[in-house]
Each structure stands twice: as C-alpha cells, then as structure tokens.
N, C-alpha and C positions, 0 to 999 in steps of 0.2 A: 568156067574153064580157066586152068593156071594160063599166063599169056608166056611167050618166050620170044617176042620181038624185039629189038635191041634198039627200040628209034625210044626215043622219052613220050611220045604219045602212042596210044594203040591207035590204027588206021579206022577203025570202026567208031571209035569215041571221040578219039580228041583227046582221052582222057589218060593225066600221066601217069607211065606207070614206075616203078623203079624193082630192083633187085629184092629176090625175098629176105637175101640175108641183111640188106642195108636197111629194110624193116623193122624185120626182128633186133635189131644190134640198136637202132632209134629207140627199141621199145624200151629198152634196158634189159632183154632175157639173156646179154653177152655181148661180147667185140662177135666183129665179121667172123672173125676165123673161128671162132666157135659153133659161131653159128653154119659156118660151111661142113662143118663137121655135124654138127646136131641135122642137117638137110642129108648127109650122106648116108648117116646110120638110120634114115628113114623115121626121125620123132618129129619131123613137120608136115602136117596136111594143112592142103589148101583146095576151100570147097568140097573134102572129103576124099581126096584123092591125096596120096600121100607125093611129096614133091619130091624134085629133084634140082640137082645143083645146073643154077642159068636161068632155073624159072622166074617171071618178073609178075609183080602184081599192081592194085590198085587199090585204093581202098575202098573199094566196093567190095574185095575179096575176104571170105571168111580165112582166116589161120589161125589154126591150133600149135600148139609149141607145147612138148610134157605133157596131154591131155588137158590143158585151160585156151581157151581161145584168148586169143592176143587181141587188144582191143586198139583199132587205129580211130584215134581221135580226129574229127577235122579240122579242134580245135589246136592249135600247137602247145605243146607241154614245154613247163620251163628251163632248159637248158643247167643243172644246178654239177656242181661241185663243191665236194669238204676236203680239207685238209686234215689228214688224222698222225698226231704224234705218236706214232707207234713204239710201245713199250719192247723193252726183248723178252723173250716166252710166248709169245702172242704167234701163230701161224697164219699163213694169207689164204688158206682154203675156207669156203664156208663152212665143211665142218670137219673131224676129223675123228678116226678111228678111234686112236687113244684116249680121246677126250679133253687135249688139249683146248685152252683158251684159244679163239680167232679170233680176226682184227673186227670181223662185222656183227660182233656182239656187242661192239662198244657205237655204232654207227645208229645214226637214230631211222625209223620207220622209214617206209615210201609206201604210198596206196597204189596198187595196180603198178609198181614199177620194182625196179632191185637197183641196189649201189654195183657199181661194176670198178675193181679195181684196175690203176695204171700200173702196171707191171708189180712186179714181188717185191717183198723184202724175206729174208731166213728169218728162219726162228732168234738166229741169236745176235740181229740187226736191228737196230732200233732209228727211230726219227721216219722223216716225212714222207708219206703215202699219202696219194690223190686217189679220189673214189670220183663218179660223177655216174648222172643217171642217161647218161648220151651213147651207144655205143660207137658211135662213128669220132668221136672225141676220144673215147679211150683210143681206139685204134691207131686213131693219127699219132695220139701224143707217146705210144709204144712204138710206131714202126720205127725201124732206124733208118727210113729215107726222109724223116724229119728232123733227123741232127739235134737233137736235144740232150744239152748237158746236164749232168747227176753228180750234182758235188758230196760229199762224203768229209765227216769226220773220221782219221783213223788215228788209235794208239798203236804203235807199234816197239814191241821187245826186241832188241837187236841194233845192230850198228848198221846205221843207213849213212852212205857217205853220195859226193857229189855222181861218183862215177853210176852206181846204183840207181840215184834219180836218173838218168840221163839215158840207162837202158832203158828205163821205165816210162820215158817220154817218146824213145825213138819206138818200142816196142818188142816184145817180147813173145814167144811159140807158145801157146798152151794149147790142150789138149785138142780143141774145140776150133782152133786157127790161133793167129796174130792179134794182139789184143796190147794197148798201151791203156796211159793218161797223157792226156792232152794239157794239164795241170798238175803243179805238184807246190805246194806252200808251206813254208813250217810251222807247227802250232805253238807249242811249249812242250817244255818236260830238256831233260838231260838226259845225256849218256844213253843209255840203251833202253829208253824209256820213253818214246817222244811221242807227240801226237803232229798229223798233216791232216792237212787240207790238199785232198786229190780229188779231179775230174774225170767221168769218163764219158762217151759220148754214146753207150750202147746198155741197154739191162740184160745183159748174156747173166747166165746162173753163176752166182757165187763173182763173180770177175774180179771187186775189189779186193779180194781176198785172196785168191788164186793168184792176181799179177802180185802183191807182195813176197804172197810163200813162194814162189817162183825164186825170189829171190834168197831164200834159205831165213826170213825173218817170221816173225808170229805177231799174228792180228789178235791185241788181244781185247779191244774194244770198236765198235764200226755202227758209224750213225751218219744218214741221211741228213744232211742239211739243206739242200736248195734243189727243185728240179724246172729246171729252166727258169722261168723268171718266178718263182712262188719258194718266197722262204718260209720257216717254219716263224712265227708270232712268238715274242714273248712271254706273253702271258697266255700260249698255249700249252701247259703242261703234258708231262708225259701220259699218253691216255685218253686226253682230252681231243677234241674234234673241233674246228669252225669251219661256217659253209662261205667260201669266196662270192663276192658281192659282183654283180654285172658286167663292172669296169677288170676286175682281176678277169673273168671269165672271158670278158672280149680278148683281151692278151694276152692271154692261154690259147684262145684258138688262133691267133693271128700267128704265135710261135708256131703253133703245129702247123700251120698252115692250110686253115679251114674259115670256111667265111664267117663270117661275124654275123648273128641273124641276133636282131632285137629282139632280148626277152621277154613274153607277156610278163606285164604287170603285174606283180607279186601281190596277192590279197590278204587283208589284214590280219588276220587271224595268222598264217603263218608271217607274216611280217612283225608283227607283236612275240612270238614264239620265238624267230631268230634274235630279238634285242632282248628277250629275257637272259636266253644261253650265254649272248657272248656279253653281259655284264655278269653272270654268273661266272664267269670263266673271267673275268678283270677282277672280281674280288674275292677269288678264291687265291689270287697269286699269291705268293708266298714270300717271293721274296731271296727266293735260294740263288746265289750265283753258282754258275758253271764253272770247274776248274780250267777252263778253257776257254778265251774270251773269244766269242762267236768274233766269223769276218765277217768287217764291212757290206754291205751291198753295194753292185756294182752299177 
C-alpha cells in the first residue's frame, strides 16, 4: 500500500520513508519537478496502483516510472557529475524532431540510470553545462533559492557606454519581470565590437541575451564560462566532457546547499576508465589560444 504519512518513519515499521518524487529524481528518471508532473499525468505506479502527488514510499515499495520498474538500491549509488563544453548547434533536449545534434549524444553511458541536465543552454550558446546523475542535486543547483552565479562570455556589436552598464546592474523590465547582472567586466575588442564578462544570478530563458537587446545592442557571440564554483578546464575542448572528482562534487553541493554525503568507493574498472579519458582529453590538446584571455579565478 502507497504510504501518505508525513512523519520520516511509518508508525507500523519504523521504517523510513520519503516522497515518491525525491525517489524517483535520486534515481536519475528527472529533477522533482518533473517528476511531480510525470505523478500527475498518472505514468507512476506504485505496488500497481497508479500514484498520486504526496504519496511517500520506502524501499520496500515496487515503482514503475514509463513502464520499467525503478530499481532502489540499498546500496548507495555514486553521486557523479561531468562537465560538458558545449559546442553551438548542439540542443539540450534528449531528442529532437528535426534531427538536430543534442548535448547527451556526446555524454558517455549510465547503466540503470540517465544524465540529468543543470539548466539549458540555446542552441546557439556554447560553453559549460553540468549533467549529474542525482536528481535532488540538479534541482538544488537550478532553483533560484540557491543563489548561484552563471558567468558568461559575451561579444557584443554596438556601443556600450558606462551609463548602459549601470542600467544593466541596477536592472532592467523584460517581458518575463525585472531581470539585471549583478556583474559586468570588460574583455577586449574595440569600438562597437567588444566582448564582457557578465553575471547573472538566475537561468530564466534566453536572459543574457534579452537584457542586452533590451538595450538596442546585438549578441553576436554568448559562451558559458563558470557556474558557481566549477570553470570550464583547459584542456577541455569544445565537445569534449570530464567527470568532477569527489572534492569538486562535495563543493558543488555545499554551494547548493545540500549535505555532503561520502561517495562509495569508485571501483577499478571504472576508475581505470576515468584516467584513460581525461589523459585522452590532455593529449589531445591542441594548443589553440582564445581570442579572449579567459578571467582569472576567483
């Protein structure tokens, strides 16, 4: 029987239970919110009776999610995140009508799990997207009650003067609500041709782009460079992926503000697999400098 008591033990067991979507979203089938939506439109049974949103389980209970049963382990699965330099052309759906390339053809396997992206990037944005197989990790690190900064490379055509930043700090109407950067640095380039370094503190659709044209200017280049504490690596090329080591991963959730839970012991086999890649990925480098000398970290 689905349980729907709100204590963390049921009174009959002892035994704890938690929410079906904070389950499902651990498993990696999605963040919460999708998953509150996949419970609504009735694609979750649990014990064969189809659920509803509130219901709590345990893992003693059977659920189905898309016709495969969700498997809850007792033992704890590894907590993993990659870093993927995203090319432009590339769309953040899994798949797509037109036949477009997507970011998670470039993304390597999970057995019995899926990558779940940290927010979008457009098709015609390139640079750093986090994938991770946690859903309560994606979630945190998208909501905006975790305050996490998304730095951005932007070239911009048009004459940007001080007065202009300084709308652009205090904030500015778009369609959507009020919407700044909390950031604004200069890169290079001249005249009507520059490239900045700007912050914003929210992944609303299109933003970076929207608060410029706002100002009558044209975005004519726009690249992810940092989101919260995780830059994009050198010698990660555009295309290319690495998977963040324990220590980057504990500081990721400390940002979001999620507890730090020790990750099982990575086993050899894939341990050996990860130091193939990321020497694969150091001597493939090339060598190419950017027209634009990356900033510092802070």
């Amino acid at each position: 029987m689905v349980k729907k008591v709100h204590t963390d033990e049921t009174p009959e067991t002892g035994v704890a239970d938690e929410k079906l979507q904070k389950v499902l979203a651990r498993a990696g089938c999605g963040s919460r919110r999708e998953m509150e939506r996949a419970i609504v439109a009735g694609e979750v049974q649990v014990n064969g009776r189809t659920a509803t949103l509130g219901d709590r389980v345990t893992g003693e209970d059977k659920i189905v999610f898309a016709g495969k049963e969700i498997k809850q382990n007792a033992k704890q699965a590894r907590r993993r995140v990659i870093l993927y330099n995203k090319p432009e052309g590339e769309i953040c759906s899994r798949q797509d009508p037109e036949g477009r390339r997507t970011v998670y053809q470039a993304l390597p396997r999970l057995s019995g799990e899926r990558w779940i992206s940290v927010g979008r990037l457009d098709f015609n944005t390139s640079g750093l997207l986090l994938f991770t197989n946690d859903g309560d990790l994606a979630n945190k690190l998208m909501h905006p009650s975790s305050v996490i900064d998304r730095e951005y490379l932007v070239r911009i055509q048009g004459d940007v003067d001080d007065d202009m930043k300084k709308r652009l700090l205090d904030g500015v109407m778009l369609d959507d609500g009020p919407a700044r950067f909390t950031d604004i640095v200069d890169g290079a380039g001249e005249s009507r041709n520059r490239w900045f370094y700007c912050v914003v503190m929210e992944g609303r659709n299109r933003e970076v782009r929207r608060l410029w044209e706002s100002q009558g200017v044209r975005v004519s280049r726009l690249k992810r460079v940092r989101y919260g504490n995780i830059f994009i690596p050198s010698h990660v090329r555009v295309g290319q992926w690495l998977e963040l080591n324990d220590k980057e991963i504990a500081d990721l959730c400390l940002t979001a503000g999620l507890d730090v839970v020790r990750n099982p012991t990575i086993v050899k086999d894939e341990k050996l697999q990860r130091e193939r890649h990321e020497r694969k990925l150091r001597a493939g480098r090339r060598g190419k400098r950017s027209a634009v000398k990356p900033r510092s970290k802070k």
